[in-house]
Structure formats: C-alpha cells, structure tokens
N, CA, C and O atoms as CSV, one atom per row, in Angstrom:
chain,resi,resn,atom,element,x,y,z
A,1,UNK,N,N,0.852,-1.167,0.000
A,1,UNK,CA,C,0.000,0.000,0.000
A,1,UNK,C,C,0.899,1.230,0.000
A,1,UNK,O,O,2.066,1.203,0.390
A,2,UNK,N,N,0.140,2.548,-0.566
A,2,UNK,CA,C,1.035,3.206,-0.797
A,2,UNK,C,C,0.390,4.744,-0.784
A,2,UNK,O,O,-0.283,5.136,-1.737
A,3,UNK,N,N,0.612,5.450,0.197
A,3,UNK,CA,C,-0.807,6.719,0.308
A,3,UNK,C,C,0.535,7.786,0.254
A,3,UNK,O,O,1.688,7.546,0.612
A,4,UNK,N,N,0.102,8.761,-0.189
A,4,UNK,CA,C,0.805,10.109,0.160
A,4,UNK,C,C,-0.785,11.358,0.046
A,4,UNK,O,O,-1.841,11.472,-0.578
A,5,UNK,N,N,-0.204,11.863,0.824
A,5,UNK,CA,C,-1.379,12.716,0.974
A,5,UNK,C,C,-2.779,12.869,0.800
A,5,UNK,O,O,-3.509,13.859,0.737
A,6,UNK,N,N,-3.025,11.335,0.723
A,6,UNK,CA,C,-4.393,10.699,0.277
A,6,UNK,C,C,-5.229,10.873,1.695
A,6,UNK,O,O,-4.539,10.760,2.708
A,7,UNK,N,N,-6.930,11.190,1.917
A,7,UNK,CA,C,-7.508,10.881,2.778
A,7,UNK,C,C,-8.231,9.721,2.672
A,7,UNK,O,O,-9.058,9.551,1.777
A,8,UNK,N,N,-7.964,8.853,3.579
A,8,UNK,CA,C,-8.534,7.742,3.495
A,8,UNK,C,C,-9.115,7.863,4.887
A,8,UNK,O,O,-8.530,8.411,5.821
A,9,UNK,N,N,-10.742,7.109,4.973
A,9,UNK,CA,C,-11.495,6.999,6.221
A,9,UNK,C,C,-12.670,6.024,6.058
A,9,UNK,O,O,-12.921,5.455,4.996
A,10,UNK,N,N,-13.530,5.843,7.456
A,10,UNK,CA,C,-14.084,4.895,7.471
A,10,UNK,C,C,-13.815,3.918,7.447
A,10,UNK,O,O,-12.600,3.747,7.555
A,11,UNK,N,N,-14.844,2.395,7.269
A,11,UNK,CA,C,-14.226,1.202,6.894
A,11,UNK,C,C,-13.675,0.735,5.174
A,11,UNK,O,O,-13.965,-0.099,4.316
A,12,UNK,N,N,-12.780,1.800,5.361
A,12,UNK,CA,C,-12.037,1.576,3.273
A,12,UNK,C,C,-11.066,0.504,3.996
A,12,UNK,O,O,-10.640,0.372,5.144
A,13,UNK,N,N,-10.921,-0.185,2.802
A,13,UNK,CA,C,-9.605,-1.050,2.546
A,13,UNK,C,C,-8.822,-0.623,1.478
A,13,UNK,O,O,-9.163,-0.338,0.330
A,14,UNK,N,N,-7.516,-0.617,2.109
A,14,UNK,CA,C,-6.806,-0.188,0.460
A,14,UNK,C,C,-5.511,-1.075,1.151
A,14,UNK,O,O,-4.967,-1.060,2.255
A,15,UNK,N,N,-5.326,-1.834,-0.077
A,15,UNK,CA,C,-4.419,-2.917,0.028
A,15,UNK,C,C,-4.047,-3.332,-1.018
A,15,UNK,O,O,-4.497,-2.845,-2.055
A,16,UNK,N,N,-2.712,-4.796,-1.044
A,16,UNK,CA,C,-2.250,-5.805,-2.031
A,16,UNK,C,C,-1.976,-4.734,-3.283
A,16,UNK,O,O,-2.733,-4.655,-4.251
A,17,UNK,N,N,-0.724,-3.889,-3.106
A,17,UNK,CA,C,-0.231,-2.895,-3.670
A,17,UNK,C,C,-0.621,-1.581,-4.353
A,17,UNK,O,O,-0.034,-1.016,-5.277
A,18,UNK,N,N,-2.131,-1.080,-3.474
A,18,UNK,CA,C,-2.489,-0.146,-4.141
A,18,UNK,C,C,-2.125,1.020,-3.661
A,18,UNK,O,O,-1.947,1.203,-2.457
A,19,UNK,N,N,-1.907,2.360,-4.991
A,19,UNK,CA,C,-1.226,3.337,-4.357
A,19,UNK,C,C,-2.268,4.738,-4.901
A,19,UNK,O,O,-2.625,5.237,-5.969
A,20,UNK,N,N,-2.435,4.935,-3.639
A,20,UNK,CA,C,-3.214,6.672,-3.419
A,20,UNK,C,C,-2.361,7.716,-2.900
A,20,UNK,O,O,-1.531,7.683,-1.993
A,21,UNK,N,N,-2.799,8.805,-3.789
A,21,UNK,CA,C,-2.025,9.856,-3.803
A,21,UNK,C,C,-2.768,11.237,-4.271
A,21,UNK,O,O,-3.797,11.288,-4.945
A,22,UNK,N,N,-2.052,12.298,-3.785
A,22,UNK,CA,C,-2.631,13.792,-4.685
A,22,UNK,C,C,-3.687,13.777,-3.430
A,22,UNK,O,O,-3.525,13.312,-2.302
A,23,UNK,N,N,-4.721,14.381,-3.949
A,23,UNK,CA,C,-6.186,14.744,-3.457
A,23,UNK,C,C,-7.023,13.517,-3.218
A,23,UNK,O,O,-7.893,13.666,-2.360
A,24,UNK,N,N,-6.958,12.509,-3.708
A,24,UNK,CA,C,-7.838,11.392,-3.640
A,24,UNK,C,C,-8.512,10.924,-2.653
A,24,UNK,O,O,-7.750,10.713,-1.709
A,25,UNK,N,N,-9.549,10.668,-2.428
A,25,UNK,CA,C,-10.333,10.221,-1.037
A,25,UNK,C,C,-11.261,8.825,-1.310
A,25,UNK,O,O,-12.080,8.646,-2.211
A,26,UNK,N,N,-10.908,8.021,-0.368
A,26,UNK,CA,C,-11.307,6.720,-0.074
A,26,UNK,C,C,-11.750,7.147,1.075
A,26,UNK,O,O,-11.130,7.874,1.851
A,27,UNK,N,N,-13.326,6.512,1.284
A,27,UNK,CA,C,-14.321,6.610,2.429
A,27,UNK,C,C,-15.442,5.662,2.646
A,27,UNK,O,O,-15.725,4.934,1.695
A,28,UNK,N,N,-15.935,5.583,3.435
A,28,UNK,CA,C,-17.291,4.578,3.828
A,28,UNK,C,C,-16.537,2.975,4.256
A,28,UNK,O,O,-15.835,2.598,5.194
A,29,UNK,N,N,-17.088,2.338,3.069
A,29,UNK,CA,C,-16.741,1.050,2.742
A,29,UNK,C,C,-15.962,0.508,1.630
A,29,UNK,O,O,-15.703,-0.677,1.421
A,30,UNK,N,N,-15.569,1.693,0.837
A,30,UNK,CA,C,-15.018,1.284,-0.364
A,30,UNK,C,C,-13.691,0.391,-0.355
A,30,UNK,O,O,-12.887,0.455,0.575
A,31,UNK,N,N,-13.516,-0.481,-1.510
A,31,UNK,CA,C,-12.160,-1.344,-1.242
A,31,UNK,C,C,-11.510,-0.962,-2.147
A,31,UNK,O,O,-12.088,-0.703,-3.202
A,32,UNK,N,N,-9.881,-0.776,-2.021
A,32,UNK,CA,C,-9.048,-0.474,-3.493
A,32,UNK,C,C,-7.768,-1.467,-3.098
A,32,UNK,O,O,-6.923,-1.738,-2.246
A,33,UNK,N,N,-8.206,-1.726,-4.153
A,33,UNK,CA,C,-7.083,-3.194,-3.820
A,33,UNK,C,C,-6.139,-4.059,-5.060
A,33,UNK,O,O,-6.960,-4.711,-5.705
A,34,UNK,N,N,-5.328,-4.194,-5.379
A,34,UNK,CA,C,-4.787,-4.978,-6.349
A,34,UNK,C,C,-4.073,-4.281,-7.274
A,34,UNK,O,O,-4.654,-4.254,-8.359
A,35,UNK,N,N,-2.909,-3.640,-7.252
A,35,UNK,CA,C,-1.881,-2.749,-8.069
A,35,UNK,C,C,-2.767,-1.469,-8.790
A,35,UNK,O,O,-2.507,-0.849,-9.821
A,36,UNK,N,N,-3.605,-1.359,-8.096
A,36,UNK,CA,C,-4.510,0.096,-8.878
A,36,UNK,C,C,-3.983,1.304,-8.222
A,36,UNK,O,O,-3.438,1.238,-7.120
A,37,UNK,N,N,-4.170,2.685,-9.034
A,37,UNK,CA,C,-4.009,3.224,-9.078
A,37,UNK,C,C,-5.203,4.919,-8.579
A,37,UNK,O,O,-6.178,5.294,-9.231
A,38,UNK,N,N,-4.654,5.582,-7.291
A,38,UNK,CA,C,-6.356,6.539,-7.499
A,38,UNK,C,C,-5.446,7.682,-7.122
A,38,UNK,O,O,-4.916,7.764,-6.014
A,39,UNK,N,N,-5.321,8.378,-7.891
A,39,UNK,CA,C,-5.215,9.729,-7.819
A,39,UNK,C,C,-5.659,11.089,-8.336
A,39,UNK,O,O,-6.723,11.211,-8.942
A,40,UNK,N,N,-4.874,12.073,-8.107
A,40,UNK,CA,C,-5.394,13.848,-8.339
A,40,UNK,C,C,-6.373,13.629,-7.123
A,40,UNK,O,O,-6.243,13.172,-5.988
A,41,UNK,N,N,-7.804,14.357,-8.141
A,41,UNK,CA,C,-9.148,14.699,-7.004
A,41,UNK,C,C,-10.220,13.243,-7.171
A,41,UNK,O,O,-11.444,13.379,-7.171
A,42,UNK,N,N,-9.850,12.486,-7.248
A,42,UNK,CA,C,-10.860,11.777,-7.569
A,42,UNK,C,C,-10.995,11.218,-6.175
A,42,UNK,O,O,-10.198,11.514,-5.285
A,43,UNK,N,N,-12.102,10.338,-5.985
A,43,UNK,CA,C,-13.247,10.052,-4.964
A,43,UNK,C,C,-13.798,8.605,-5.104
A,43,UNK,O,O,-14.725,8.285,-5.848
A,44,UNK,N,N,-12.998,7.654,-4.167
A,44,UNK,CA,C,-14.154,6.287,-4.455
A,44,UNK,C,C,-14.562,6.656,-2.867
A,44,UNK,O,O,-14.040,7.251,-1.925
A,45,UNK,N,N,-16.069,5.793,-3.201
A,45,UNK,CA,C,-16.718,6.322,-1.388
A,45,UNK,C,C,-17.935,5.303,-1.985
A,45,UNK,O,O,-18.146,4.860,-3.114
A,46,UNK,N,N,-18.823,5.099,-0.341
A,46,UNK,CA,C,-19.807,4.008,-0.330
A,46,UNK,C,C,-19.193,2.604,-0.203
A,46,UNK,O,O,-18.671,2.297,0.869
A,47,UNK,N,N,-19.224,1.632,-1.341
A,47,UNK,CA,C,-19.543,0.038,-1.196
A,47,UNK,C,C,-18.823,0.095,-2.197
A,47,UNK,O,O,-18.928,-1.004,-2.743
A,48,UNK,N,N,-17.837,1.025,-3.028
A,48,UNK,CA,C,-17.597,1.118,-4.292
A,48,UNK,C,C,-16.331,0.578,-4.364
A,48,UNK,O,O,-15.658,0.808,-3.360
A,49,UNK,N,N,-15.561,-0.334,-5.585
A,49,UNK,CA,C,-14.999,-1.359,-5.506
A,49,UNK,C,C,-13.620,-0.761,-6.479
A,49,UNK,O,O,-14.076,0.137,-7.187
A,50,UNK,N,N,-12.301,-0.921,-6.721
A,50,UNK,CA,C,-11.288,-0.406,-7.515
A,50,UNK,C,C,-10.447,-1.377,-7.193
A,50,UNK,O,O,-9.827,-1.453,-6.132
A,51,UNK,N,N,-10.390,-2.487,-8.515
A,51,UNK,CA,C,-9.200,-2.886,-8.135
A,51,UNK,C,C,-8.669,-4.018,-9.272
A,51,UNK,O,O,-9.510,-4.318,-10.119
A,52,UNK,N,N,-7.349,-4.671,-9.365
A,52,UNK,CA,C,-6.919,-5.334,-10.385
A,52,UNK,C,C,-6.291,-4.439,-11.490
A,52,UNK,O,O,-6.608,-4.435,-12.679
A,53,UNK,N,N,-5.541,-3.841,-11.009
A,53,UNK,CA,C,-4.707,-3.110,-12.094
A,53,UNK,C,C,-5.828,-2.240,-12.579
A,53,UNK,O,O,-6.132,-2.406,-13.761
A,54,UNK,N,N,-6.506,-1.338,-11.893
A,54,UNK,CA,C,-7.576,-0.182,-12.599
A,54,UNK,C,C,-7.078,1.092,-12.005
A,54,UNK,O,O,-6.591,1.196,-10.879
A,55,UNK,N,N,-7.299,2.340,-13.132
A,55,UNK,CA,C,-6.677,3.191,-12.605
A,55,UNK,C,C,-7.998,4.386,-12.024
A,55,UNK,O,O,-8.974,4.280,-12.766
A,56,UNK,N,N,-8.156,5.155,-11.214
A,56,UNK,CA,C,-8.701,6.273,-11.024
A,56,UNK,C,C,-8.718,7.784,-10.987
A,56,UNK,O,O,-9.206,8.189,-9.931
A,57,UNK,N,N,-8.409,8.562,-11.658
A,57,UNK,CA,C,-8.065,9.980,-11.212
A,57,UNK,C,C,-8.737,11.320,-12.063
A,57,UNK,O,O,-9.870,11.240,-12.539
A,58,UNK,N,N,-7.982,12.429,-12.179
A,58,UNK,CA,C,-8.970,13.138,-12.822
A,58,UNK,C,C,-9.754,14.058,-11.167
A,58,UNK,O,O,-9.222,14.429,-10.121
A,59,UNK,N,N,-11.219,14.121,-11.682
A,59,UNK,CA,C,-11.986,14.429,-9.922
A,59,UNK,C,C,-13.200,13.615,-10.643
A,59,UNK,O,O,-14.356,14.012,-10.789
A,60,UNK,N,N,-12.516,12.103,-11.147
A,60,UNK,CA,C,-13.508,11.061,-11.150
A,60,UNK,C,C,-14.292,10.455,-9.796
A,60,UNK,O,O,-13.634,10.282,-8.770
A,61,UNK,N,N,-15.430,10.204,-9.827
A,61,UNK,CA,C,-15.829,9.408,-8.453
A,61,UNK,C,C,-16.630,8.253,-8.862
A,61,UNK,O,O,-17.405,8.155,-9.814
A,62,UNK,N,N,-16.288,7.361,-7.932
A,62,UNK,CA,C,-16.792,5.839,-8.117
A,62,UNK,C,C,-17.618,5.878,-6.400
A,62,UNK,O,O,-17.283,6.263,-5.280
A,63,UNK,N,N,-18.675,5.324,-6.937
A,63,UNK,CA,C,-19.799,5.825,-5.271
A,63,UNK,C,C,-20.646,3.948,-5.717
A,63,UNK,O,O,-20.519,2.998,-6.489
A,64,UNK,N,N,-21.536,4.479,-4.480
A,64,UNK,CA,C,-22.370,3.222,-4.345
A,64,UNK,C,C,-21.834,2.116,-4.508
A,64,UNK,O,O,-20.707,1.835,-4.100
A,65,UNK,N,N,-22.642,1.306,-5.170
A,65,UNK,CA,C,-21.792,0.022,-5.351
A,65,UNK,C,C,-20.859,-0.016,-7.158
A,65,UNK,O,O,-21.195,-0.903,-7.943
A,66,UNK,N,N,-19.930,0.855,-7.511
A,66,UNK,CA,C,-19.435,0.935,-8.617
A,66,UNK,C,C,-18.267,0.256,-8.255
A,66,UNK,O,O,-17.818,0.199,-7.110
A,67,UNK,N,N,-17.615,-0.435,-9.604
A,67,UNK,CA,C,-16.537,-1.169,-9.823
A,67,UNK,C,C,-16.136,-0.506,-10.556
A,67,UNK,O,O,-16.734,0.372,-11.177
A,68,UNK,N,N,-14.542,-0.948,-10.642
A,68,UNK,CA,C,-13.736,-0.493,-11.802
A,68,UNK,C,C,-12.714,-1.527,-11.412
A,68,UNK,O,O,-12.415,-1.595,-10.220
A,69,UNK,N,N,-12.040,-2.488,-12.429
A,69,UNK,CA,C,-11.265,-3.497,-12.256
A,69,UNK,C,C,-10.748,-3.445,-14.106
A,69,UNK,O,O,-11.082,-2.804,-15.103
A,70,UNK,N,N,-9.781,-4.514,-13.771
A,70,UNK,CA,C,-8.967,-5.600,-14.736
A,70,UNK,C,C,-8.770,-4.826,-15.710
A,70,UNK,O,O,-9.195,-5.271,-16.776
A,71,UNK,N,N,-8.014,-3.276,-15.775
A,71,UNK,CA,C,-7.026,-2.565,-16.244
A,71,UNK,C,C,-7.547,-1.160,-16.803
A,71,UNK,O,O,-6.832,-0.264,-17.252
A,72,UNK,N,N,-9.016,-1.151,-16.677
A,72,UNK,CA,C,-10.063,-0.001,-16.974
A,72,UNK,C,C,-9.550,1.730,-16.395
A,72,UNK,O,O,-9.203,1.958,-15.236
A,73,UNK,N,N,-9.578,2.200,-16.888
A,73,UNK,CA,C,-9.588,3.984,-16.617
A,73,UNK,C,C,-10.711,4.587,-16.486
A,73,UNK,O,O,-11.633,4.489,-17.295
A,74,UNK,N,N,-10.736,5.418,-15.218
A,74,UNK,CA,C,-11.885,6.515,-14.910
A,74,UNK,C,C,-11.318,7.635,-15.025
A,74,UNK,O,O,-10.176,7.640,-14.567
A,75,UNK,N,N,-11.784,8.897,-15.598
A,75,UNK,CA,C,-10.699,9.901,-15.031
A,75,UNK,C,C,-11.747,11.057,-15.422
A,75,UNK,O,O,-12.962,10.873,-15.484
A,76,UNK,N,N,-11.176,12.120,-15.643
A,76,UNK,CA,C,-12.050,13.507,-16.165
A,76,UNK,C,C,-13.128,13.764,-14.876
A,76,UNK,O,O,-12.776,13.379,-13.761
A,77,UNK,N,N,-14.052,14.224,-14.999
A,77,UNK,CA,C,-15.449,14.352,-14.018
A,77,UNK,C,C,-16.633,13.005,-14.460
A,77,UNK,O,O,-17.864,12.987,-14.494
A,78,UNK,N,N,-15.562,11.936,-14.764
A,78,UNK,CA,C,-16.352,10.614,-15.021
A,78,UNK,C,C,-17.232,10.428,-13.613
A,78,UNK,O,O,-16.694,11.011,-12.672
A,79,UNK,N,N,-18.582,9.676,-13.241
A,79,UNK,CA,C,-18.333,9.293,-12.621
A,79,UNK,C,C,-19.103,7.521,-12.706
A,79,UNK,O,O,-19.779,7.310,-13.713
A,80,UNK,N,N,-19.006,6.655,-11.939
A,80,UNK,CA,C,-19.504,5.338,-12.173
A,80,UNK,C,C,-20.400,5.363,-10.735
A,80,UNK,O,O,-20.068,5.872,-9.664
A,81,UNK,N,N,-21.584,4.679,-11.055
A,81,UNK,CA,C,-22.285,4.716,-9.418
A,81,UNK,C,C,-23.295,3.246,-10.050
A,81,UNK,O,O,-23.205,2.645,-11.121
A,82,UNK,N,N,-24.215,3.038,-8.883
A,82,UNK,CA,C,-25.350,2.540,-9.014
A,82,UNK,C,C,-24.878,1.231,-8.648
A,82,UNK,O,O,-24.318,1.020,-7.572
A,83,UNK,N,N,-25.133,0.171,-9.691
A,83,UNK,CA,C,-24.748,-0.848,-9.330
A,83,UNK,C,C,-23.544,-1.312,-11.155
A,83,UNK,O,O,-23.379,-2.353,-11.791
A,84,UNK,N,N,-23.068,-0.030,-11.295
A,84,UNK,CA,C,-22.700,0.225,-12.943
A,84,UNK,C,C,-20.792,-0.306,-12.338
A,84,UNK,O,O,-20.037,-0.037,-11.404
A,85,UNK,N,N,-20.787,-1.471,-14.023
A,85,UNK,CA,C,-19.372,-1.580,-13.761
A,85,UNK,C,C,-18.596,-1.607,-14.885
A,85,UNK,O,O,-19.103,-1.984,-15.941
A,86,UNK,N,N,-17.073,-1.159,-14.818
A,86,UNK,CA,C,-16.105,-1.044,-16.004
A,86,UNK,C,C,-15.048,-1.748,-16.018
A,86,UNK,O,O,-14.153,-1.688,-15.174
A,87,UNK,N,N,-15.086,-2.610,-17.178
A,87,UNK,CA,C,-14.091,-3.865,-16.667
A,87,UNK,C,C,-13.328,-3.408,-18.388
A,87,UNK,O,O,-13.630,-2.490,-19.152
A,88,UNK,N,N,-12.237,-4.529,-18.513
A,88,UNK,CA,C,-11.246,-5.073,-19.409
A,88,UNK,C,C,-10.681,-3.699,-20.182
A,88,UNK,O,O,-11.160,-3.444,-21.287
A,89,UNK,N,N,-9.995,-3.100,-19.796
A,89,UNK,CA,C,-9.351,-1.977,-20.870
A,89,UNK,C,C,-9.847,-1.064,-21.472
A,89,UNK,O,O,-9.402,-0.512,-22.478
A,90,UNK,N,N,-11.238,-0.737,-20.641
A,90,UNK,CA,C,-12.458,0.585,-20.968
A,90,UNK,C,C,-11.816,1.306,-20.449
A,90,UNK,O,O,-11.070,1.074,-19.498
A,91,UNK,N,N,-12.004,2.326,-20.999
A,91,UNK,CA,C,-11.832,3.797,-20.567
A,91,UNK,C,C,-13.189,4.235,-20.410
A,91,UNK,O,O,-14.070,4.070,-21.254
A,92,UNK,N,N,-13.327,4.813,-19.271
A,92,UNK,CA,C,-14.301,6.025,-19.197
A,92,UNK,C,C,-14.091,7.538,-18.919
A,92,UNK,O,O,-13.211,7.617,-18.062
A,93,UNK,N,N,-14.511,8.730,-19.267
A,93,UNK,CA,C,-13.838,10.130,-19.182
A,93,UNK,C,C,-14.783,11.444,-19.244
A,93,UNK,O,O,-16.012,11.404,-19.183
A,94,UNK,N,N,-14.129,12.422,-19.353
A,94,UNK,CA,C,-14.722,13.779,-19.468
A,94,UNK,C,C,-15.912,13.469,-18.532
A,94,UNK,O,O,-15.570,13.144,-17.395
A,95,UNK,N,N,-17.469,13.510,-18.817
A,95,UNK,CA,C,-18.261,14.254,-18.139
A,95,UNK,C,C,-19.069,12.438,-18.315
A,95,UNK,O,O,-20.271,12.294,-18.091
A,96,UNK,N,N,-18.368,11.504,-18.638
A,96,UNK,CA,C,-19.620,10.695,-18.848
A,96,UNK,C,C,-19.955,9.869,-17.673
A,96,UNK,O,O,-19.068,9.633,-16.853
A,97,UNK,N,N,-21.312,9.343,-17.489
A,97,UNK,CA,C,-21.770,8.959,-16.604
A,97,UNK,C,C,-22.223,7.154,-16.522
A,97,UNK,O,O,-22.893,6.692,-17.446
A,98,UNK,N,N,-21.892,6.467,-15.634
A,98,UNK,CA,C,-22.458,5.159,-15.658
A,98,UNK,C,C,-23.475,4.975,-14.680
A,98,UNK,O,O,-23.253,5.581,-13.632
A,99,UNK,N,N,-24.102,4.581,-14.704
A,99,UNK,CA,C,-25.435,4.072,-13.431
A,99,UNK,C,C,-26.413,2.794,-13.653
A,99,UNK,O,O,-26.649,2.402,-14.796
A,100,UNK,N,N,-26.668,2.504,-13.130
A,100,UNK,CA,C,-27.814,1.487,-12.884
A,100,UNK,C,C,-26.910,0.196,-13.036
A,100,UNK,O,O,-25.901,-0.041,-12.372
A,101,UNK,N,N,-27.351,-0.442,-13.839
A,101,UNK,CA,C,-26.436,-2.234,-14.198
A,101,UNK,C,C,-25.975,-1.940,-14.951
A,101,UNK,O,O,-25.901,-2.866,-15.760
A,102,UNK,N,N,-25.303,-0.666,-15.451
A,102,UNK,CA,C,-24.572,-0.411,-17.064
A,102,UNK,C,C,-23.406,-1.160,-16.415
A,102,UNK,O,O,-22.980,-1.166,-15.260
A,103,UNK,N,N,-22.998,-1.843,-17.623
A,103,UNK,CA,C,-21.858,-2.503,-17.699
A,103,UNK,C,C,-20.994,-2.104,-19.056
A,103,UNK,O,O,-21.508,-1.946,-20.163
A,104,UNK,N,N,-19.361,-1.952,-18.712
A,104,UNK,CA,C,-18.668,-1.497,-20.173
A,104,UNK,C,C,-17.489,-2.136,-20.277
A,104,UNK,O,O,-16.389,-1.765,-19.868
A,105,UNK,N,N,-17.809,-3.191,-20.890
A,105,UNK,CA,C,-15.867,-3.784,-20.902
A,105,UNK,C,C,-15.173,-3.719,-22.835
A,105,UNK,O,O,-15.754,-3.744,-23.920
A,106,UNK,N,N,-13.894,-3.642,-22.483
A,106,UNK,CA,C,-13.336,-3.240,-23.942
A,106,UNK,C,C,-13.861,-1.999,-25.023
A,106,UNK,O,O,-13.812,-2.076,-26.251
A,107,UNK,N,N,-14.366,-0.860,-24.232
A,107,UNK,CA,C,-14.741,0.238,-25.050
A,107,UNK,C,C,-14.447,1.405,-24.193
A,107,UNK,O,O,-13.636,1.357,-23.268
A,108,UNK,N,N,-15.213,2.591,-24.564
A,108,UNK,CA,C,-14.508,3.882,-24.356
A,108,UNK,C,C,-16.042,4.446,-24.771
A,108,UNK,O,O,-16.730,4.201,-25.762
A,109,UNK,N,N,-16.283,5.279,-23.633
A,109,UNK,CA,C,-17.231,6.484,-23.355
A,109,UNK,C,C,-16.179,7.786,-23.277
A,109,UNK,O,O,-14.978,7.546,-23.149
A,110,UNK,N,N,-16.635,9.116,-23.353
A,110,UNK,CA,C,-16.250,9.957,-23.097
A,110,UNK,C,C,-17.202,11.198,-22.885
A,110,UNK,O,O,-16.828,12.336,-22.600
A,111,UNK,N,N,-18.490,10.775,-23.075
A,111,UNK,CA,C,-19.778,12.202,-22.720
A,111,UNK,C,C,-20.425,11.231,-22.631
A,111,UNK,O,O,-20.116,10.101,-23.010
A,112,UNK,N,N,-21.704,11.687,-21.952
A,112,UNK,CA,C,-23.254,10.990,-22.223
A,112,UNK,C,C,-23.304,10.257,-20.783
A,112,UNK,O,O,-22.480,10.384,-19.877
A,113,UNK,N,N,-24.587,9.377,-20.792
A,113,UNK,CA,C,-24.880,8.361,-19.953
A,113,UNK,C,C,-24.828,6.854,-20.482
A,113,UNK,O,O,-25.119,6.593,-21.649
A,114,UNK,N,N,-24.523,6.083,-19.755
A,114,UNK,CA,C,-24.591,4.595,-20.100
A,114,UNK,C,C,-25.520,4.014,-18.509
A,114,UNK,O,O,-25.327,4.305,-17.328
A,115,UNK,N,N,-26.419,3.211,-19.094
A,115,UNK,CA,C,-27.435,2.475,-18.483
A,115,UNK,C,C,-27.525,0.974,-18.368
A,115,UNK,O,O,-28.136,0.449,-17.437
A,116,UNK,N,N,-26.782,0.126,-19.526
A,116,UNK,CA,C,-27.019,-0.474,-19.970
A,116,UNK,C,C,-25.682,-1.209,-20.101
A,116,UNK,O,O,-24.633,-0.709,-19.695
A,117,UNK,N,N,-25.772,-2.704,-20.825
A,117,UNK,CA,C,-24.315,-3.179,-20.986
A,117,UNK,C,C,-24.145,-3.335,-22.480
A,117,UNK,O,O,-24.774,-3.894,-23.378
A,118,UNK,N,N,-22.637,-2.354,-22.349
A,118,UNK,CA,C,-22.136,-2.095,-23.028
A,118,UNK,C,C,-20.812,-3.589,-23.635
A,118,UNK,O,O,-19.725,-3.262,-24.110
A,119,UNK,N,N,-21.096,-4.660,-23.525
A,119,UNK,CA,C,-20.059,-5.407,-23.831
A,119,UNK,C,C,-20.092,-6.110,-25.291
A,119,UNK,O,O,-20.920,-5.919,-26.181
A,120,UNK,N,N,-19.313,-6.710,-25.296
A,120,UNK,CA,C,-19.477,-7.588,-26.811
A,120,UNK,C,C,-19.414,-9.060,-26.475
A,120,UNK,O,O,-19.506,-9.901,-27.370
C-alpha cells in the first residue's frame, strides 16, 4: 500500500499494492485493492470497488456500489455509481456517466450516460 497525501477513512480497505495519492479520497466502505491506481481529485466512497490493475483519477468518483477493475480507466469528471461496472481496458472520461447495471468492458465512453451493458 502506498498513500501520500491521500484521505482515506471509514471502513475503506486499500491494500495488495495499491497506491493513493494527490487529493484522492477513499471513504465509507469502499475497497481499493490490487496494483490500482487513485489519484489527483478523484473520490471512491460508499460500497464502491477499484481494483486489479484499474486506474482512477482526474476528480472522477466511483460511489455506491461501482466497480472499476482488470485494467479499466476513470478519469475527467467521469463518474460510475449505481450498481454500474467497467471492466477489461475501458476507458471512461470527461463528463460521462455510468449508473444502474450499465456494464462497459473493452470500449470507451467519453460524454453521455450509459445504463445499460455495453459489452461484446
């Protein structure tokens, strides 16, 4: 584990080589775990999950029960919530939004909303 000037609180886990830094805040229950990455302003908080080589930053936030795993990017004023998850080498960015059961693996949002699964 690896924090520099990161706030971390509540019951977060951040573990098994993950490194927070910059502005970043881990809170509630959230877990970040597995060589990922969360920095600048970004925000995981709630039940919300980061981990397996996924990166976070930007003043992205991952809330509720959102994932981000297995090498995926959040960044910009992205944010992922609901029960919405981003797996395999997605990028998500700028202003776009995930929620509900949207699911996005192997693609790239960058505006808009996703609801839905986005996989192949």
């Amino acid at each position: 584990m690896y924090l520099i000037n990161a706030r971390v609180s509540g019951n977060t886990k951040v573990r098994y080589d993950a490194q927070v830094s910059g502005n970043a805040r881990i809170e509630g229950s959230a877990r970040v775990e597995g060589r990922v990455k969360v920095y600048g302003d970004a925000w995981v908080y709630g039940n919300a999950v980061v981990e397996t080589n996924a990166s976070v930053f930007g003043r992205a936030h991952i809330f509720d029960n959102g994932q981000v795993a297995d090498d995926a990017k959040v960044s910009g004023d992205a944010e992922v919530y609901g029960n919405a998850k981003v797996h395999g080498w997605s990028v998500v960015s700028g202003d776009a939004k995930l929620s509900g059961d949207a699911l996005i693996c192997r693609g790239t949002i960058e505006t808009g909303s996703l609801t839905t699964n986005m996989c192949n």
